[in-house]
C-alpha positions in Angstrom: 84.4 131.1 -142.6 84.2 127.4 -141.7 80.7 126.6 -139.6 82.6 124.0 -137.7 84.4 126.5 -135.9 81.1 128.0 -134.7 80.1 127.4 -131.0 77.4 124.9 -131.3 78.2 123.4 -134.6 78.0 119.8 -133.3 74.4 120.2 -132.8 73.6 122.2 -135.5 74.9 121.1 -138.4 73.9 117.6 -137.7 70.4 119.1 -137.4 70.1 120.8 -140.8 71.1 117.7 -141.9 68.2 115.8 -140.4 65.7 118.7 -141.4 66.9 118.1 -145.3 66.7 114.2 -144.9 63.1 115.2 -143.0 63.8 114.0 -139.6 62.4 116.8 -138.3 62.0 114.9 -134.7 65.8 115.1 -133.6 67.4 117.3 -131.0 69.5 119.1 -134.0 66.4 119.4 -136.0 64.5 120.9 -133.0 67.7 123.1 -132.3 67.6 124.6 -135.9 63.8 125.0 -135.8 63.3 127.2 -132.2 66.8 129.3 -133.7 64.4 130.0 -137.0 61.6 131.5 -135.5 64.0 133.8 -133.7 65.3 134.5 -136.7 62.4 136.0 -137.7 61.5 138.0 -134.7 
């Protein structure tokens, strides 16, 4: 499976990007963080 196929994948994978370089204050970052915490719901 290739992520850039994924719906979304422009915004995403630019964001977990940003979170490991911890620029945690971009919309990717944000994106990635509010999908997390439904992750865990």
């Amino acid at each position: 499976m290739n992520l850039n196929d994924l719906p979304g994948a422009e915004l995403i994978l630019p964001g977990l990007d940003d979170l490991q370089g911890e620029k945690a204050n971009t919309v990717g970052s944000l994106l990635v963080a509010i999908a997390s915490t439904c992750a865990d719901a």
